[in-house]
Structure formats: structure tokens, C-alpha cells
C-alpha positions as CSV (number, residue, x, y, z in Angstrom):
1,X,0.0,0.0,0.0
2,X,2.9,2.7,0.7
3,X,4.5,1.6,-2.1
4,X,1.7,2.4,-4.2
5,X,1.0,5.9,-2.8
6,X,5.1,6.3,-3.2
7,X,4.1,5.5,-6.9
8,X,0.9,7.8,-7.0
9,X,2.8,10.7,-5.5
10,X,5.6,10.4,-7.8
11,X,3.5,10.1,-10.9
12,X,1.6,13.6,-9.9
13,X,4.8,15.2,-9.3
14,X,6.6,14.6,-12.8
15,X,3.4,15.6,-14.2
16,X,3.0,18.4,-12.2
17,X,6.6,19.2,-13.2
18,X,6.3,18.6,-16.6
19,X,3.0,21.5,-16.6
20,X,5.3,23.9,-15.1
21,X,8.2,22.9,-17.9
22,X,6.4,22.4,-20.6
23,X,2.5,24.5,-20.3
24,X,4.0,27.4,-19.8
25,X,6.3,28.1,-22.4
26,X,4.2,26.5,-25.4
27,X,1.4,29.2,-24.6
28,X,4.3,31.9,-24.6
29,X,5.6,30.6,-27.9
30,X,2.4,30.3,-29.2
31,X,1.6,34.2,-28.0
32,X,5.0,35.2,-29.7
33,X,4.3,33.3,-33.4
34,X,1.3,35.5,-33.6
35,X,3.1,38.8,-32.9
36,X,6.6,38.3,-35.4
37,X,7.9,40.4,-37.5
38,X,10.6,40.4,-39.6
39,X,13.5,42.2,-41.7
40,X,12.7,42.6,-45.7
41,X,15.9,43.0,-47.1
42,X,19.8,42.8,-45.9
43,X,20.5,44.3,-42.5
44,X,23.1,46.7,-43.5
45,X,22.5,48.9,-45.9
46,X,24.9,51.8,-47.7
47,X,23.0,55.1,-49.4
48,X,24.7,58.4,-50.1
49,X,24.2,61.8,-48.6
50,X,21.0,63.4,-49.9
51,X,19.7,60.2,-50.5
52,X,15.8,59.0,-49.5
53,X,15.0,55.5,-49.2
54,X,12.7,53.4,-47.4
55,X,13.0,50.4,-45.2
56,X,10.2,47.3,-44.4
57,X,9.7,44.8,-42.3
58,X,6.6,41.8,-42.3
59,X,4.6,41.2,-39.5
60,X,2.5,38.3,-38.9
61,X,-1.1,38.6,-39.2
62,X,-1.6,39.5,-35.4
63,X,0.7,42.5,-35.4
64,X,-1.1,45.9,-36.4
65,X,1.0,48.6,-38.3
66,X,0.4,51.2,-35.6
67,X,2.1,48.8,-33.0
68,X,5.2,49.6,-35.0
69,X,7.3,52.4,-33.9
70,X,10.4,52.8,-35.9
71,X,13.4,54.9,-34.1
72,X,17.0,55.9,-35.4
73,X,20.3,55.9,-32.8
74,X,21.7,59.3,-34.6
75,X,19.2,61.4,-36.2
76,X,22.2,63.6,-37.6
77,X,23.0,60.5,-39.4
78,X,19.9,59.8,-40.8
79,X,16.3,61.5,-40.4
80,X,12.6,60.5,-41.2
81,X,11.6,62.0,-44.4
82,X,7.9,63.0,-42.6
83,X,6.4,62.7,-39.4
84,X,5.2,59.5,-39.3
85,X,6.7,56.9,-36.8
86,X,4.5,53.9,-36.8
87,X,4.3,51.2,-39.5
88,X,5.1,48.2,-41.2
89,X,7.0,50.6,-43.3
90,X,9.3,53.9,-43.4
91,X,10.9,56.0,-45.4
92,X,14.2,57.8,-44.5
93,X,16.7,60.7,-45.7
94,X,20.2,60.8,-45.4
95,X,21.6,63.8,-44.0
96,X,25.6,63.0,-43.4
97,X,28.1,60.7,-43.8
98,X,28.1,58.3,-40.9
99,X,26.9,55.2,-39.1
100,X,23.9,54.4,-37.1
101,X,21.0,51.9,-36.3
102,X,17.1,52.0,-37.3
103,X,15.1,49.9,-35.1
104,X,11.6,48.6,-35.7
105,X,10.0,47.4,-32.7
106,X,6.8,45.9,-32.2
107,X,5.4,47.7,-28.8
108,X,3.2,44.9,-27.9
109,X,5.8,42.5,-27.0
110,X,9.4,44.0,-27.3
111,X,9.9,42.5,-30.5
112,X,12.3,43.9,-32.6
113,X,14.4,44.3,-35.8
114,X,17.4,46.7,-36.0
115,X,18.9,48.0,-39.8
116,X,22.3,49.2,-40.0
117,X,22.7,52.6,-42.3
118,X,26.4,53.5,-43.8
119,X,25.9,57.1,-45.4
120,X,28.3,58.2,-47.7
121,X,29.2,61.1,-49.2
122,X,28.0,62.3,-52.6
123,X,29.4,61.5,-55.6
124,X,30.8,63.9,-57.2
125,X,29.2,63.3,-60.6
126,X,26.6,65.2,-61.4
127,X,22.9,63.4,-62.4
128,X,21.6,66.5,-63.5
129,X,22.2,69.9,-64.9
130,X,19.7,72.7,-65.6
131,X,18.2,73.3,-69.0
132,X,18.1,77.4,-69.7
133,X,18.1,80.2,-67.2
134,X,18.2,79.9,-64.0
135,X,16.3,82.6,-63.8
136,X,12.7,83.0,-65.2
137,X,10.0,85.9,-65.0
138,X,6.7,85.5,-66.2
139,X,3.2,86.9,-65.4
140,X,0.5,86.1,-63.6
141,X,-1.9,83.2,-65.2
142,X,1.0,82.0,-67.7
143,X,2.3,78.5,-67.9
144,X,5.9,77.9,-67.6
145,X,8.2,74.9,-68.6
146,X,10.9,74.2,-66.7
147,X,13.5,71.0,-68.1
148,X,17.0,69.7,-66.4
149,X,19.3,67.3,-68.6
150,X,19.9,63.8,-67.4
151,X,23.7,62.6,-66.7
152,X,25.6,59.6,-65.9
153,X,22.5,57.7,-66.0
154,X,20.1,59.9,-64.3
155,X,16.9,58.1,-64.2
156,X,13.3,60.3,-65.0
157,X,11.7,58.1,-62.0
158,X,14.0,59.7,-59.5
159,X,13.4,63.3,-60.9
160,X,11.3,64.6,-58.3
161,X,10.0,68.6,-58.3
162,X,9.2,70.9,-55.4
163,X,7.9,74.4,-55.3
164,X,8.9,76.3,-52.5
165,X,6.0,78.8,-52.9
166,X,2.7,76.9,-54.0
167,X,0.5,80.1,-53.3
168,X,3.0,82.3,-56.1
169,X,3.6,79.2,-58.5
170,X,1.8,75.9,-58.6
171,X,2.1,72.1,-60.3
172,X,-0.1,72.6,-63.8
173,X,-1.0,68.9,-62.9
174,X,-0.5,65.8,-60.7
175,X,2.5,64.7,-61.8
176,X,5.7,65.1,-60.0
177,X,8.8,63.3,-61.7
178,X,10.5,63.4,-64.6
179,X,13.2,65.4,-66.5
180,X,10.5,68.3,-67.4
181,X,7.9,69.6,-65.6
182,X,4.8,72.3,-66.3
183,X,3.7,75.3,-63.6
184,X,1.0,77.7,-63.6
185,X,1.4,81.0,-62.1
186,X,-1.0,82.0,-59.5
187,X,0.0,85.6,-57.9
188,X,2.8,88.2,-57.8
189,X,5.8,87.7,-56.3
190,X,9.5,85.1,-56.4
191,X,9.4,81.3,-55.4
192,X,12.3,79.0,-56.1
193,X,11.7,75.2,-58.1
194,X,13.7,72.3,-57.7
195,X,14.6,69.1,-59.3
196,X,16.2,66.6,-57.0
197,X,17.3,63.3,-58.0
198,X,16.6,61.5,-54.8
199,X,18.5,58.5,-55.9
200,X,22.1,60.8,-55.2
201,X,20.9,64.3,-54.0
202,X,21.7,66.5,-56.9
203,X,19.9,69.2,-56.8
204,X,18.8,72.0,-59.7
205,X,17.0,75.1,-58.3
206,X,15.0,77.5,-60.8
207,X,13.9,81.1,-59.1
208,X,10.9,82.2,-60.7
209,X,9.8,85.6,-60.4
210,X,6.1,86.0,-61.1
211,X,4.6,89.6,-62.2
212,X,1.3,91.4,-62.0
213,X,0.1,92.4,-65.8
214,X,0.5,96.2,-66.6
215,X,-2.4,98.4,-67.5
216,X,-0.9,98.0,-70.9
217,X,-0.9,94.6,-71.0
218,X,-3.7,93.2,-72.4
219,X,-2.8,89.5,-73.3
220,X,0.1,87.0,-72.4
221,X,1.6,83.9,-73.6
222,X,-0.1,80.7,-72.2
223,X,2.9,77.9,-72.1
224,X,6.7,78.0,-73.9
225,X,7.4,80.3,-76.3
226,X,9.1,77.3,-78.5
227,X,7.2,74.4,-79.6
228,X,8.3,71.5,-81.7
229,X,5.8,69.2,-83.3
230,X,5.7,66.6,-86.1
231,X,4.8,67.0,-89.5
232,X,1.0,66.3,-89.7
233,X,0.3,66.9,-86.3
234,X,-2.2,69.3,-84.9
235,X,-2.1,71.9,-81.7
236,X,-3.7,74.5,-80.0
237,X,-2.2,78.2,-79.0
238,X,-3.5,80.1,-76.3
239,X,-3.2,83.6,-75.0
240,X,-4.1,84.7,-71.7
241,X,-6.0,88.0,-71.6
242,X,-6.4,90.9,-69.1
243,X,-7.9,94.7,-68.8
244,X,-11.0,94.1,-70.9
245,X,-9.2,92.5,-73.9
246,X,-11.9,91.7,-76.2
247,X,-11.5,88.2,-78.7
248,X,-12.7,89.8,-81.8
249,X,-9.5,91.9,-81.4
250,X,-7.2,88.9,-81.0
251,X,-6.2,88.4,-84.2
252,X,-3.2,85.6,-85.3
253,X,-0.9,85.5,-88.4
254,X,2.1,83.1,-89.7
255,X,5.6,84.1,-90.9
256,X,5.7,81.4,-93.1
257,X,2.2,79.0,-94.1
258,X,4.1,76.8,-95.8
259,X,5.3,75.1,-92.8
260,X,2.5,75.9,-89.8
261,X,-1.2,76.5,-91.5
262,X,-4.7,77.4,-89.5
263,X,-6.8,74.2,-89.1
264,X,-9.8,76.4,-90.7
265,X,-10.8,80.0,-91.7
266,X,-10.9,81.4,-88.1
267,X,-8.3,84.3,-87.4
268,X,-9.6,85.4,-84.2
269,X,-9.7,84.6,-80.7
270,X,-8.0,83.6,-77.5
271,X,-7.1,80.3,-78.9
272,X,-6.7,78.7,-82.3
273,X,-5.7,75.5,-83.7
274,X,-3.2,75.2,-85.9
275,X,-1.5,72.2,-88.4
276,X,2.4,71.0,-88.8
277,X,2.7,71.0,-92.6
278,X,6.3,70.0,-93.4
279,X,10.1,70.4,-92.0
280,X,11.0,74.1,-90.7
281,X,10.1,76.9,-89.1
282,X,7.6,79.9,-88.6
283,X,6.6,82.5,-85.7
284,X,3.5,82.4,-84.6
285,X,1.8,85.9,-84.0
286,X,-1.5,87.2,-81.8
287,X,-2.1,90.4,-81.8
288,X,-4.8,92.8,-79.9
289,X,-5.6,95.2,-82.8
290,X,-7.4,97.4,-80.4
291,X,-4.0,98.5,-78.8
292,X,-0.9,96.3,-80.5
293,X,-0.2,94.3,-77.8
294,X,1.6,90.8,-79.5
295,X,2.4,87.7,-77.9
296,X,4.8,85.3,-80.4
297,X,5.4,81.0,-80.2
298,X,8.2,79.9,-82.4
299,X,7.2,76.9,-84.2
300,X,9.5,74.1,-85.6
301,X,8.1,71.3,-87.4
302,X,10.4,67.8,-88.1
């Protein structure tokens, strides 16, 4: 009889033991598989000063982005390119050369995955160059054109454009990359545009100075003064107008029909269409009869 309660007792403790061994950490593990996450990509990573770029990690499907707060060890290394700090994502710019750590940690659990950043300094080749003056003036409601030339395999992805004024020169559309880029002019006064190529940092800054129509002015270019188009091809010319200009006084003339010709009988207006004949060119005239004011495009048709 003791001997089977010597049995019994032993029995309940290696079971109780192997609860306390085994129970415990299976529910832990269990608790941790559902809140991973991991690294996407290499841990150490090199960029160049100027640079943006973005690191990632995955998370399994019990992690939630805003559980993810990202944090760098030397923010005069590298800095957060907004103000964001939680998600399953981030993007970063680098400001130096240098060393330093990113960490993503998950602040459910303490889980968490560390990048290492090498910045380096710029190359010195150039990726881009401007296209033209620096230096533009134009008037209020006109559209402008501003290009930068591509070097050393400058890609038009990485072209970004930034306004530093929005309220004295704006974006004619949504777009915001490439090697040439269109603006709209709102309101007097001088703003600056740039093209960065955020793959290296080089930069190309445009000031634009934007001026209020005299009391003599009655219409203005809308767009480049030069236009090339294809033999064949159609296209519109506009003129912005101002002080009571009237259309029936808007008249438009060619230098030379035999290259640009009207796309029907109409000679007046704010806008006319207009068709690419053959190989050259011609200017492009609109004129306010009423008080001389011209504005001139200069055509050329391949």
C-alpha cells in the first residue's frame, strides 16, 4: 500500500513538473508566433548623402502597423523624411556621412528588428544639370516649362519637383517626376523650383519671379514660347488676356504658311488650332488690334 502511494505521489509530481516545464512556455511561444515580425531586405544597408530611401519589415497577421514604432540611434546621421513613426514601413533621408541603427520594434511585446545605415558622401558626378536660365520671369496666369538634362544615368523616376512657394507658383498637374515639368502661375511675387534626384541628391534650383500684368498689357503667352511638333500633327495656341481685352480683337498671323497652317478660316480669338505641314520653321503671331499688344510662339516642325 505505501509503495503504491510512493508510486501515485511520484506520478503527480513529474506531471505536475512537466506542466510547469512544458505548459507554460508553449502558450508563450504560441503568444510570440502571432506577434513576429521580420526584416525585408539585408540588414546593413549603404546610401549616399541626400539620398531617401525606405526600409520594411513583415509582420505576422496578429501585429497591427500602428504597433510599430520605428526609431533611429543618430538622427544627424539619418532622419525621417515626414512625421510618421508607426508602421510596417518607413521612409528615411540621409543627412551625413556616418553610421547608425534604425530599429523597428513591435510595442506589444518587445519584439524587434534593427537595420544598420552606412551614409556616404556624394558623388561627385553630377545626375543632373539645368536646361536654360536659372532665372525665369513670367506673369501672372502663364504657364511655364521648366527641363533639367539627365547625366551619368540619371533616371526620370528619381526626378522629383518641389515648389517652394505653392500660393505664387503651382504644379499645372498631378504629376511630379521626370526630367520636365509644367507650372501655372498663380499671384505676384519670387518662389524657387527644384529638381532633386533623390536616388544621389543633386539638386537643380530654378527662381521664378512671377509679375502682376501692366495696365498696358492686355494679353500674355499661355505655355513655352518654343514648340516643336511633327509633321502632320495638330495643336492649340492660347493667350491669356487681361484689362477688358476683347477676342474679336485677338487676331493671329504666320511668318511662313508653308510650314504651320490654321486648321480652318478662323483668325480670331483667345485660342486657335493650328497644323504642322512640313520640315521648318515659322513664328506664330497674336495680336490685340485694339492697342498692338503681341504675344509670339516659335514653331519648328520635323
Amino acid at each position: 500500500m505505501k509503495m503504491t502511494n510512493l508510486v501515485a505521489k511520484r506520478i503527480l509530481s513529474i506531471a505536475c513538473a512537466a506542466v510547469l516545464l512544458a505548459g507554460t512556455p508553449l502558450a508563450s511561444l504560441s503568444a510570440d508566433a502571432a506577434s513576429t515580425i521580420k526584416r525585408v531586405g539585408n540588414q546593413k544597408k549603404s546610401v549616399i548623402t541626400g539620398q531617401e530611401f525606405e526600409l520594411k519589415v513583415s509582420k505576422s497577421k496578429g501585429v497591427r502597423d500602428n504597433d510599430l514604432k520605428w526609431t533611429i540611434a543618430n538622427t544627424s546621421i539619418v532622419a525621417y523624411d515626414d512625421n510618421d513613426r508607426y508602421d510596417d514601413d518607413m521612409d528615411f533621408k540621409a543627412k551625413k556621412a556616418g553610421t547608425t541603427k534604425i530599429t523597428c520594434k513591435n510595442t506589444k511585446n518587445g519584439n524587434t528588428v534593427t537595420f544598420q545605415i552606412t551614409v556616404k558622401s556624394t558623388s561627385k558626378k553630377n545626375t543632373i544639370s539645368s536646361s536654360g536660365a536659372k532665372t525665369r520671369s513670367i506673369k501672372v496666369g502663364q504657364e511655364l516649362e521648366l527641363k533639367v538634362k539627365k547625366l551619368n544615368g540619371a533616371k526620370e523616376r528619381n526626378l522629383k519637383w518641389t515648389v517652394s512657394d505653392t500660393s505664387i507658383v503651382a504644379f499645372a498637374d498631378k504629376d511630379r517626376y521626370g526630367d520636365d515639368m509644367d507650372f501655372r502661375a498663380k499671384k505676384a511675387g519670387t518662389t524657387k523650383i527644384t529638381c532633386k534626384d533623390t536616388s544621389t541628391g543633386d539638386t537643380v534650383t530654378y527662381t521664378v519671379t512671377v509679375k502682376k500684368p501692366s495696365s498696358k498689357d492686355t494679353i500674355s503667352r499661355v505655355g513655352n514660347q518654343s514648340r516643336t511638333y511633327r509633321v502632320n500633327r495638330e495643336f492649340d495656341l492660347e493667350v491669356n488676356t487681361y484689362n477688358g481685352a476683347k477676342e474679336r480683337n485677338l487676331k493671329w498671323s504666320i511668318s511662313n504658311t508653308s510650314v504651320v497652317a490654321f486648321d480652318d478660316d478662323d483668325r480670331y480669338g483667345d485660342d486657335m488650332e493650328f497644323r504642322a505641314k512640313k520640315a521648318g520653321t515659322a513664328t506664330i503671331t497674336c495680336k490685340d488690334v485694339s492697342n498692338g499688344d503681341t504675344v509670339t510662339y516659335k514653331i519648328t516642325v520635323k
